[in-house]
KEDONU-648613 format. One line per 3 residues: number of its first residue (from 1); for each residue x, z, y of N, C-alpha, C, O. Coordinates in steps of 0.2 Angstrom, whole numbers, plus 5000, padded with zeros to 4 digits. Atoms other than C-alpha are relative to their C-alpha. Example, Ala and Ser with C-alpha at 12.3 -4.5 7.8 and 13.67 -1.06 7.14 Angstrom:
! residues 2
1	5004/5000/4994/5062/5039/4978/5004/5000/5006/5009/5003/5005 | 4996/4999/4994/5068/5036/4995/4996/5003/5005/4999/5004/5011
***
This chain:
! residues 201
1	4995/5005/5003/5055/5202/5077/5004/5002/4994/5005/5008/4993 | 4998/4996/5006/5062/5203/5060/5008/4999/5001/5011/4994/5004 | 4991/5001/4996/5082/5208/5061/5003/4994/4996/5009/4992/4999
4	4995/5006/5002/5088/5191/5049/4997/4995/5001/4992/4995/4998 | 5001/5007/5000/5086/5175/5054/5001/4992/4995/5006/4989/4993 | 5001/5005/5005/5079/5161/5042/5002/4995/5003/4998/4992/5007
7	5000/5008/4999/5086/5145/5042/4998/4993/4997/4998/4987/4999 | 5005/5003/5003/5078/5139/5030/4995/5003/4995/4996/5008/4991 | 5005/4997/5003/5060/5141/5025/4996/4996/4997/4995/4991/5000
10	5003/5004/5003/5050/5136/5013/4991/5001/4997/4988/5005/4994 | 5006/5001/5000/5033/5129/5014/4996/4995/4999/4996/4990/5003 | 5005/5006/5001/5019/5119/5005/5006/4997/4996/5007/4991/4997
13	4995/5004/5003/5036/5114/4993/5002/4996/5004/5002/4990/5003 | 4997/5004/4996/5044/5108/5007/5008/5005/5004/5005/5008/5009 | 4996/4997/4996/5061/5117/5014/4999/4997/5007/4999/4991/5008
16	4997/5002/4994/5061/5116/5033/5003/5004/5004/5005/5009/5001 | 4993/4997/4996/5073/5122/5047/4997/5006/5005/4992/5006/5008 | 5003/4995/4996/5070/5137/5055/5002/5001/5006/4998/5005/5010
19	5000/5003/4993/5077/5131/5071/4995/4998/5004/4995/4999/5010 | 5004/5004/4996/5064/5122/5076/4993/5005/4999/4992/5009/4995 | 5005/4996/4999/5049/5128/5083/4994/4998/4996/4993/4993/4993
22	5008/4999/5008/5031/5133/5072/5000/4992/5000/5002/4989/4995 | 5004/5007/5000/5023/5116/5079/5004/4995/4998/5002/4990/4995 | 4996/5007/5003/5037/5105/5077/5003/5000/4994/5005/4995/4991
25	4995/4997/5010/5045/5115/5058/4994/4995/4998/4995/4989/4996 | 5004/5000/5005/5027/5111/5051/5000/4992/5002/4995/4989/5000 | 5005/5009/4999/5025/5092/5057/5004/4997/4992/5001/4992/4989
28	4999/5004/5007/5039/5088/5040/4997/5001/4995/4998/4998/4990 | 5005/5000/5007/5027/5093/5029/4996/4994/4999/4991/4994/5003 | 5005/5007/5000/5018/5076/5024/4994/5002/5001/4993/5008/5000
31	5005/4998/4999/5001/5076/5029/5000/5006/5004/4998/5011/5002 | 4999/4993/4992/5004/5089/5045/5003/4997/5006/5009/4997/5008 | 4998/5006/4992/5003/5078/5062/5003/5008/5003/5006/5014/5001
34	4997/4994/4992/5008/5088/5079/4994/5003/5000/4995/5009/5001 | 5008/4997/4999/4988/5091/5081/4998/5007/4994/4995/5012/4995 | 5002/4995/5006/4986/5101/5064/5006/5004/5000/5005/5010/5000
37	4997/4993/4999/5003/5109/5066/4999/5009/5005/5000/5015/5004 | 5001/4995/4994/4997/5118/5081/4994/5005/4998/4993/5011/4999 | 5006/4994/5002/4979/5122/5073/5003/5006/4997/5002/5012/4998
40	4997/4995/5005/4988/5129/5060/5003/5004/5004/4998/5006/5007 | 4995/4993/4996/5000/5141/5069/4995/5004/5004/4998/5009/5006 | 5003/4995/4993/4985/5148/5081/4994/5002/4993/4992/5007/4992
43	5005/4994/5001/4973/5150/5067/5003/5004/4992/4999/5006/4988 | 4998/4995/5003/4985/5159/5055/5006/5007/5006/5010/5011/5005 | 4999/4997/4994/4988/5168/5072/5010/5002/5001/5012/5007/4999
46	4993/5001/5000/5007/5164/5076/5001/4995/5006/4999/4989/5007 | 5000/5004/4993/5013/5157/5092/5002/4995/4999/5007/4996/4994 | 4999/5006/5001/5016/5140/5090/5008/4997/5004/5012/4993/5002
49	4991/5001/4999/5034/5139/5100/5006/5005/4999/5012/5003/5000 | 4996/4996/5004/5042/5153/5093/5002/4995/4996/4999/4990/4995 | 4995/5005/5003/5055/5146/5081/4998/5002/4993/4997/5008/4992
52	5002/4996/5006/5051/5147/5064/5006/5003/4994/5004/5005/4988 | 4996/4993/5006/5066/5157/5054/4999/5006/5005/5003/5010/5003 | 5001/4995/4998/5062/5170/5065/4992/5005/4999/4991/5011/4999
55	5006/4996/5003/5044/5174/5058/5000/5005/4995/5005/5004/4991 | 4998/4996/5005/5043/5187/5047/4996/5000/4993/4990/5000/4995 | 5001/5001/5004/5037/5186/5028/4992/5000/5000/4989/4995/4997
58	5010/5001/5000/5017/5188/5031/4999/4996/5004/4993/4993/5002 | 5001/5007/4995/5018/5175/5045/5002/4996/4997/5000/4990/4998 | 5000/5007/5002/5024/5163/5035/4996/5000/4994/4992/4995/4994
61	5005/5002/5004/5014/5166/5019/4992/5000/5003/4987/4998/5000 | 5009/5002/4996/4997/5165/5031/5003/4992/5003/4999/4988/5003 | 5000/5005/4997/5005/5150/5039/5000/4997/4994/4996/4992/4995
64	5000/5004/5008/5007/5143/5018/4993/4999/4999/4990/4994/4998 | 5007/5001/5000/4989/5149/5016/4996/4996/5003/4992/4993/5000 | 5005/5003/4995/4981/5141/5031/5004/4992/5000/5001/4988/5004
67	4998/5004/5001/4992/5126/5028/4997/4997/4993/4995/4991/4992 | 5002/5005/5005/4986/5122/5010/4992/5001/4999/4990/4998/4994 | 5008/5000/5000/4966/5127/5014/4998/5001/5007/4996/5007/5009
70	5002/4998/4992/4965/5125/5034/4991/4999/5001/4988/5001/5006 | 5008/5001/4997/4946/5121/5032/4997/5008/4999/4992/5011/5002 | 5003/4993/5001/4943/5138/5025/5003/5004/5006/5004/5010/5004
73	4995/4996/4995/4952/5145/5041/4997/4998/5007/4999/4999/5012 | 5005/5003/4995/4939/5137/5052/5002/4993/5004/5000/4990/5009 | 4998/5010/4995/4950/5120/5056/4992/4995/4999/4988/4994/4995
76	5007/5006/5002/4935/5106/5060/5002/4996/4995/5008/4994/4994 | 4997/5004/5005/4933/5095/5047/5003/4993/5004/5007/4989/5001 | 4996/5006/4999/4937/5080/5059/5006/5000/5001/5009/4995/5002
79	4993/5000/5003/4955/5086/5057/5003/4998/4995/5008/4995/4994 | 5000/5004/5009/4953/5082/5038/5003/4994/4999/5001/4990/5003 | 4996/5005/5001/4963/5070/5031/4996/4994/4995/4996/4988/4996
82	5002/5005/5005/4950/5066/5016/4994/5002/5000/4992/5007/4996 | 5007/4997/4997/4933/5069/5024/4997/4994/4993/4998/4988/4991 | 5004/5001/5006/4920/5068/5009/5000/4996/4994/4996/4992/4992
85	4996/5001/5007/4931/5066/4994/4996/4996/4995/4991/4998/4993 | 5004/5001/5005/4925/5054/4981/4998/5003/4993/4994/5002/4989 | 5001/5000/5002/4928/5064/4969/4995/5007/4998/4992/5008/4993
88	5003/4994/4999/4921/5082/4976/4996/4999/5004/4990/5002/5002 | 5004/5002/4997/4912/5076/4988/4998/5005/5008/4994/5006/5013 | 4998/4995/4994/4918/5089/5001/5005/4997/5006/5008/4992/5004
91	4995/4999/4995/4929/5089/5017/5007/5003/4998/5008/5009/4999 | 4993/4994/5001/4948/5093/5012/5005/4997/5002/5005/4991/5003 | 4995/5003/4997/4964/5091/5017/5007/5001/4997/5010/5006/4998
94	4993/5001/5002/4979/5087/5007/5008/4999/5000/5010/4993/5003 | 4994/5000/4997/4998/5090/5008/5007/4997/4994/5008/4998/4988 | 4994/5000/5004/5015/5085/5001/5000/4994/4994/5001/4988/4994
97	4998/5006/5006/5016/5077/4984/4993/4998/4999/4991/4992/4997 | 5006/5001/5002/4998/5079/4982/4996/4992/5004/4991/4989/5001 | 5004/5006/4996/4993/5064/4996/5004/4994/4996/5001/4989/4995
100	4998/5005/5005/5008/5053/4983/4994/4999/4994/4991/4993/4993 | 5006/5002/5004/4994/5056/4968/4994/4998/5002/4991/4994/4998 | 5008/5001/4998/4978/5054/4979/5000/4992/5001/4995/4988/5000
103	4999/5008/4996/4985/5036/4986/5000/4996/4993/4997/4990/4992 | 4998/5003/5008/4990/5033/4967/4993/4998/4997/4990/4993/4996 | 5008/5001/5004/4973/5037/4959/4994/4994/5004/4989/4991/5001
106	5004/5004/4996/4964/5027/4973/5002/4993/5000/4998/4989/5001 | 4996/5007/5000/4976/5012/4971/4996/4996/4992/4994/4990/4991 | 5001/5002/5007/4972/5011/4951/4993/4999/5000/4990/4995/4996
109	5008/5002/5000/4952/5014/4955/5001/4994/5003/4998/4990/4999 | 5000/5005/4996/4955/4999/4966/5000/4995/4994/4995/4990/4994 | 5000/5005/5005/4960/4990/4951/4998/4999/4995/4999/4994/4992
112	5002/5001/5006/4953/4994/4939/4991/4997/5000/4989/4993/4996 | 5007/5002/4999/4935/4992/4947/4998/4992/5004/4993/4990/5006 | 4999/5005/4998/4942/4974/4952/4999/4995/5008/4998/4990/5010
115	5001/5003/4991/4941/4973/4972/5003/4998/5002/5009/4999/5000 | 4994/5003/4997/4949/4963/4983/5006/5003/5004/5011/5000/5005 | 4994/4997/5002/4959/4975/4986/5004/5002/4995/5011/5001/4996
118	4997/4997/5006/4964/4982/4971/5004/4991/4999/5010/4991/5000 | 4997/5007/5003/4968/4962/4965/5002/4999/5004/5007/4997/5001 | 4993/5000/4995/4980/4962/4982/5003/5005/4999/5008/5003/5002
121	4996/4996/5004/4988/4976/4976/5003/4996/4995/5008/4992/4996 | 4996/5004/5008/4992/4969/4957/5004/4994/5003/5010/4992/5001 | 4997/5007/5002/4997/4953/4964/5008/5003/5009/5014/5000/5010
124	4994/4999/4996/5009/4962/4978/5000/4997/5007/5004/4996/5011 | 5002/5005/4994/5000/4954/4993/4999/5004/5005/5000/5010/5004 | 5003/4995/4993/4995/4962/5012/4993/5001/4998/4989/4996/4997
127	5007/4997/5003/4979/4971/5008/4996/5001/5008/4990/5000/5008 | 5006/4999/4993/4972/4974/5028/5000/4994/5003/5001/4994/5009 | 5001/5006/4994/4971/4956/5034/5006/4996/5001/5006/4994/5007
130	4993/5002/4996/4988/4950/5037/5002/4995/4998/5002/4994/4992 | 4998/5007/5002/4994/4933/5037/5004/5000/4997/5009/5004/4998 | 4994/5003/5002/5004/4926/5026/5003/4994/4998/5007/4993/4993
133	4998/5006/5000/5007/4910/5028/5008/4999/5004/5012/4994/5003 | 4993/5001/4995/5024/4913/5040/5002/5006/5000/5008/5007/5001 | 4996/4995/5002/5026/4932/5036/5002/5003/4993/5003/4999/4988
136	4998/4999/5006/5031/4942/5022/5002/4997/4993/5000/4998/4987 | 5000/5004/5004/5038/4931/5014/5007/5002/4994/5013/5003/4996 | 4996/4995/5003/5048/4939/5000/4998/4997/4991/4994/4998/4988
139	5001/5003/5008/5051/4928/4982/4997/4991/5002/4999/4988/5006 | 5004/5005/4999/5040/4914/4982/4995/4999/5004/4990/5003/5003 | 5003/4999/4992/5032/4907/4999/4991/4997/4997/4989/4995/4992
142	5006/4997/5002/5014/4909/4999/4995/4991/5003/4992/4988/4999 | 5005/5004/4995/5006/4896/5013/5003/4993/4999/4998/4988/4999 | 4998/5004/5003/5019/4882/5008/5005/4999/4995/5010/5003/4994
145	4999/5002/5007/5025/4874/4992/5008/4998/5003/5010/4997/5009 | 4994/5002/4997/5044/4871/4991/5001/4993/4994/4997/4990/4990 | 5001/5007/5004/5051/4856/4984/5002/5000/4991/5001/4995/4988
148	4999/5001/5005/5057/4861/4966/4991/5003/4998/4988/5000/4993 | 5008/5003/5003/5037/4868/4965/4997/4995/4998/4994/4995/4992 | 5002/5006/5002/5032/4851/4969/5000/4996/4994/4995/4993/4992
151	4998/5005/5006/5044/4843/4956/4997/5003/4995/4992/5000/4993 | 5004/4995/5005/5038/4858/4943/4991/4997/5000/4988/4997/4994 | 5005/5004/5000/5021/4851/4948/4998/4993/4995/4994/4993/4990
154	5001/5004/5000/5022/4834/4947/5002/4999/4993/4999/4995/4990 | 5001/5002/5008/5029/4834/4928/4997/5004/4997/5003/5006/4996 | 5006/4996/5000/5016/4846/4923/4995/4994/4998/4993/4993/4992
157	5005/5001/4997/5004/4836/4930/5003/4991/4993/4999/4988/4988 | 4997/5007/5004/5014/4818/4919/4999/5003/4990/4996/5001/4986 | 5002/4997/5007/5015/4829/4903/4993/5002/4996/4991/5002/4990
160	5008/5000/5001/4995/4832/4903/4998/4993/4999/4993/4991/4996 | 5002/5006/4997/4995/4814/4908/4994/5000/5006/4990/4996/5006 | 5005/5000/4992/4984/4819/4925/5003/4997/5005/5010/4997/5004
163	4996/5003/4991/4989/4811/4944/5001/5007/5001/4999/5012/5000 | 4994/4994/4997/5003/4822/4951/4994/5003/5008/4989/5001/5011 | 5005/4998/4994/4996/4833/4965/5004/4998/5007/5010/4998/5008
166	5001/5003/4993/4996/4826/4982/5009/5002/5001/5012/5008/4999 | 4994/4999/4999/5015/4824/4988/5001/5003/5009/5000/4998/5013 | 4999/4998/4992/5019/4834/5007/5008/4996/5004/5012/4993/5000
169	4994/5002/4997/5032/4829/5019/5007/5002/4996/5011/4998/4995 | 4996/4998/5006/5044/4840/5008/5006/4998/4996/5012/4999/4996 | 5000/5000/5005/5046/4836/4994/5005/4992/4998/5004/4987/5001
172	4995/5007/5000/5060/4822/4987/4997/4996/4995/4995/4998/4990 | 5004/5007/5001/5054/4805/4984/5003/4998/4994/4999/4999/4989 | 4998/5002/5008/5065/4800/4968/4997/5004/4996/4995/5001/4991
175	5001/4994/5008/5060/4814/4957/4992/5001/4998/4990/5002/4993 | 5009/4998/4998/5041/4816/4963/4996/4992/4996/4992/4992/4991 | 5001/5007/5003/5041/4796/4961/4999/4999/4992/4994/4997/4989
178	4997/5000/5008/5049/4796/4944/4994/5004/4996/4990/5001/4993 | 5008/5000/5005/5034/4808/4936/4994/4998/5002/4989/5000/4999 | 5007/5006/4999/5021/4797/4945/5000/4995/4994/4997/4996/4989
181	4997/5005/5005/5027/4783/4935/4996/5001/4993/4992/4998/4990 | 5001/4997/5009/5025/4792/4919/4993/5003/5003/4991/5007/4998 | 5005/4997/5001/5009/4799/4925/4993/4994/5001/4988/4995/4998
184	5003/5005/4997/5000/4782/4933/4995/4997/4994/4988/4997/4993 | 5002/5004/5007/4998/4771/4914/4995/5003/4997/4990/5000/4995 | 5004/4995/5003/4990/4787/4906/4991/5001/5005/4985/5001/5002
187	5004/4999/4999/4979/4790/4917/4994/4996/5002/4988/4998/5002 | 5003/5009/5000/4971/4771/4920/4996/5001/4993/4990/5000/4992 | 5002/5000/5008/4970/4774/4901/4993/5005/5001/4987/5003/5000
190	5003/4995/4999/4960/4789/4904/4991/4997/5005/4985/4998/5004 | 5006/5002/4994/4948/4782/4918/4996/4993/4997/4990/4992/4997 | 5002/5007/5005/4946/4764/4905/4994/5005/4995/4987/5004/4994
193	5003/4996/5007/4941/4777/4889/4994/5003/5004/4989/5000/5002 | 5006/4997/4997/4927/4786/4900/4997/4995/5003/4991/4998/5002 | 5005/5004/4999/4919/4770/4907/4998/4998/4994/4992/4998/4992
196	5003/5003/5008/4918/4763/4888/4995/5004/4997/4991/5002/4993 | 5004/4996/5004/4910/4780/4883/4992/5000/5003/4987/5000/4999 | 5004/5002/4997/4899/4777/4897/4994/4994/4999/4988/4995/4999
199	5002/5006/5001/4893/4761/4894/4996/4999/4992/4992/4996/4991 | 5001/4999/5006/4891/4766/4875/4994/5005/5000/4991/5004/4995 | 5008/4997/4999/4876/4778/4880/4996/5000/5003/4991/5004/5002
***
């Protein structure tokens, strides 16, 4: 046992407490569940409920070592975080800020390579399946139109001279009405000029 006790120690750029025991110190390191704290601790041979300011400086740099290349230390690769790397094409296991850059780089291939993910990302949407017609609803709603949309619509739709889009329960009847109006006379005009053109060929 080393005679001072560490209260804080620092590993993988992470301070953590040295109160707390190996397998539960190492779980604040991002990327280091409960299952990989404990490989780590046994296979840089280190008791895993011993408290970690009480280890002594080569127990923690083997615990740093086998924390930032546990595959070279005989962890299996189905512990691995990022089993057959797109870019190495290996088995490895990433920690701390480095898993912030990996999600990054992989977010911008997303979009840049145009997937339906990637294009739900850019647009700020749920990317695994998730409704949104009644949840996340944050800004402007998704599944229904509200009613200054509508009106926003329907003159739009009067300024083009096109028929306004279909009116919902919603939606207030004076104002919707009033760019119908303005949009009706044009568009007659519109459907007359195309049968003439017709009739002319």
């Amino acid at each position: 046992m080393p005679g001072e006790f560490k209260h804080i120690v620092r590993i993988a750029g992470k301070d953590l407490r040295g109160e707390r025991r190996v397998q539960l110190a190492l779980t604040d390191i991002k990327g280091v569940g409960t299952m990989m704290a404990r490989a780590v601790a046994y296979a840089a041979k280190v008791d895993p409920m011993v408290k970690l300011g009480s280890l002594s400086k080569e127990e923690i740099e083997r615990l740093e070592d086998v924390v930032s290349r546990p595959q070279a230390h005989g962890t299996p690769s189905w512990m691995l975080d990022r089993r057959k790397d797109e870019d190495s094409g290996k088995d490895i296991h990433i920690v701390g800020s480095d898993i912030d850059r990996a999600v990054r780089a992989d977010i911008a291939k997303e979009r840049r390579i145009r997937s339906r993910r990637g294009i739900r990302h850019e647009l700020g949407l749920p990317v695994r399946g998730q409704r949104t017609r009644s949840t996340g609803r944050v800004g402007m709603t998704v599944g229904v139109k509200r009613k200054e949309i509508r009106i926003r619509e329907a003159e739009a739709a009067a300024k083009k001279g096109e028929a306004p889009p279909r009116r919902g329960r919603g939606a207030p009847k004076e104002k919707v009405e009033k760019a119908e109006k303005a949009v009706v006379p044009k568009a007659e005009e519109k459907k007359e000029e195309k049968k003439v053109e017709k009739k002319a060929k």
